[in-house]
Residue frames as qw, qx, qy, qz and C-alpha x, y, z in Angstrom:
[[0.257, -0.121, 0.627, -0.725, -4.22, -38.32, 54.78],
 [0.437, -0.084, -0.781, -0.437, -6.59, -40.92, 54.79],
 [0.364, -0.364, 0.419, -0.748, -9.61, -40.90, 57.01],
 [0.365, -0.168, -0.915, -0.033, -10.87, -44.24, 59.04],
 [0.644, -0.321, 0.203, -0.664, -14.27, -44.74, 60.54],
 [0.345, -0.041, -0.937, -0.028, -15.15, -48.03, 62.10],
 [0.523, -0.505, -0.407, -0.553, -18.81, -49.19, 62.75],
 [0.340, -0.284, 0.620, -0.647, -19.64, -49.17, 66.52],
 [0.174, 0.280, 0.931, -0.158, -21.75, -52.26, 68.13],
 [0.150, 0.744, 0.617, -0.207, -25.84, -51.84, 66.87],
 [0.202, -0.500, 0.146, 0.830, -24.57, -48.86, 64.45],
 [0.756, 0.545, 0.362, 0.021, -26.81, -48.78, 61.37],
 [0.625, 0.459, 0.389, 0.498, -25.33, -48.12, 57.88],
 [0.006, -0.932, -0.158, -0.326, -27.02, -44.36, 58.00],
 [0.506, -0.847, 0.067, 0.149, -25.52, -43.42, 60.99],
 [0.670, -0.250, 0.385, 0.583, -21.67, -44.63, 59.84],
 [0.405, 0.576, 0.339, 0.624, -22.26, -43.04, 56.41],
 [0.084, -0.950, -0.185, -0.236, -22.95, -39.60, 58.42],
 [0.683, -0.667, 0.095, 0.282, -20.06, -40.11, 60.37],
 [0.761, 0.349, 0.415, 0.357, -17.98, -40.47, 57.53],
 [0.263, 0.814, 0.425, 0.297, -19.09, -37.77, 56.17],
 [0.241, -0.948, 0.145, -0.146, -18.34, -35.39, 58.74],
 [0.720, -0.507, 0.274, 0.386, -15.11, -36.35, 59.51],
 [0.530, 0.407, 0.362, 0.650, -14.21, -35.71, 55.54],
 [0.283, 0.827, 0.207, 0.440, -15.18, -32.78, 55.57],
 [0.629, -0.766, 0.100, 0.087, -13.44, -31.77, 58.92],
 [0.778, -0.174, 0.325, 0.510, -10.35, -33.12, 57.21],
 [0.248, 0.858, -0.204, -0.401, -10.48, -30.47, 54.48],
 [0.370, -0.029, 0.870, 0.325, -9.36, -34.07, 51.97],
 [0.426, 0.714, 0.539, 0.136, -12.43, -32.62, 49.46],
 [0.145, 0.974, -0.097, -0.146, -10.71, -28.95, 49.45],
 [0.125, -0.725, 0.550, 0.395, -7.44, -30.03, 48.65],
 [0.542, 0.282, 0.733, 0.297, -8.59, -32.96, 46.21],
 [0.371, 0.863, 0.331, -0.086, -10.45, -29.65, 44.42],
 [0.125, -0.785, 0.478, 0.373, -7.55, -27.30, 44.94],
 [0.187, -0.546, 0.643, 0.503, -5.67, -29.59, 42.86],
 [0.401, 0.609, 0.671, 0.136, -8.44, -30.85, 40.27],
 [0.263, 0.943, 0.191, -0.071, -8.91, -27.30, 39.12],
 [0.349, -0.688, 0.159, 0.617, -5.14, -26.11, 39.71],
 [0.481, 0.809, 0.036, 0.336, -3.85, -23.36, 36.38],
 [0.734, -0.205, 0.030, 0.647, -0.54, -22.80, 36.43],
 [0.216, 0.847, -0.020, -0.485, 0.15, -19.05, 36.38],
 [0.670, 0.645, 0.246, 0.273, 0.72, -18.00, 32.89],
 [0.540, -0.156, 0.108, 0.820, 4.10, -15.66, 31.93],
 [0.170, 0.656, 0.054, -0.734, 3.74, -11.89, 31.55],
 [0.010, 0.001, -0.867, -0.498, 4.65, -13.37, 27.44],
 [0.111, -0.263, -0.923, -0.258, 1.90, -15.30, 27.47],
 [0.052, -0.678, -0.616, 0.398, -0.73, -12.90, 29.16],
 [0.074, 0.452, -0.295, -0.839, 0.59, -10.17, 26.77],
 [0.069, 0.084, -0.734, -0.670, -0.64, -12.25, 24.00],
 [0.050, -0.534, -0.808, 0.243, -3.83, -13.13, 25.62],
 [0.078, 0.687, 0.428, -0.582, -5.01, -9.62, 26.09],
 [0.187, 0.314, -0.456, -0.812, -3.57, -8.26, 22.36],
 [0.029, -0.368, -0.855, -0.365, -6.01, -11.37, 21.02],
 [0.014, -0.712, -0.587, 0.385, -8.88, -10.12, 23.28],
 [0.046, -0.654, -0.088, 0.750, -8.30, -6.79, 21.99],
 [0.068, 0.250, -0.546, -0.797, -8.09, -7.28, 18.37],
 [0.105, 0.512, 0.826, -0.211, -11.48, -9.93, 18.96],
 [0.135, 0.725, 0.406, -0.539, -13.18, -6.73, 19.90],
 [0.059, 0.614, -0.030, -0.787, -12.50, -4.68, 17.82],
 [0.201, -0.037, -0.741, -0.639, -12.70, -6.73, 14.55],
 [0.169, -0.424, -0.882, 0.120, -16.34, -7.50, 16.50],
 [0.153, -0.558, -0.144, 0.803, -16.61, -4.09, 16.79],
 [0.039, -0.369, 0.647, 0.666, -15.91, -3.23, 13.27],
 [0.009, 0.073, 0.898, 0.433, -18.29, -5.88, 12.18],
 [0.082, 0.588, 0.801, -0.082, -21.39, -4.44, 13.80],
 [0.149, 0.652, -0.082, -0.739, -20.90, -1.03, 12.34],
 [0.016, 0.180, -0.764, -0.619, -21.00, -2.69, 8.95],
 [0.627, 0.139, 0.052, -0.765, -23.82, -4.66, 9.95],
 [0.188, 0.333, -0.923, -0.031, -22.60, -7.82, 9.59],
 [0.463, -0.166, -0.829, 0.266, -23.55, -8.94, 12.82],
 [0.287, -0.791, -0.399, -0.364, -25.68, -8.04, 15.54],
 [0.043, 0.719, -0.355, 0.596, -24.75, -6.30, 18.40],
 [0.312, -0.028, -0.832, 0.459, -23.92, -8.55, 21.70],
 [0.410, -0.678, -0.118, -0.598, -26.52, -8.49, 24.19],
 [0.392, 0.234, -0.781, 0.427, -25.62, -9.09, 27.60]]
């Protein structure tokens, strides 16, 4: 979808650029240019299992190391 302005008689620059403007954003052509700029394909139950066992063993060897003293203790 491709929006067109055209300048009017005695229209400055400013004015067209504002038009513009608003009419993009009216068009909702910046939310679906994001939408698919960012898009993450969902991930398989697989592949989220293995996600969350890393996360979990992370911690805990992170864990592990600040009882030892290793390391310090996260601050958040």
């Amino acid at each position: 979808m491709a929006v067109e302005v055209r300048k009017k008689e005695k229209e400055t620059t400013a004015s067209l650029l504002r038009r513009f403007s608003r009419r993009v954003q009216q068009s909702g052509v910046l939310l679906r240019a994001r939408r698919t700029r960012f898009y993450e394909p969902p991930k398989s139950k697989r592949k989220k299992r293995i996600d969350a066992l890393r996360r979990a063993t992370m911690t805990k060897e992170h864990e592990k190391l600040v009882k030892l003293g290793k390391i310090e203790e996260r601050r958040r």
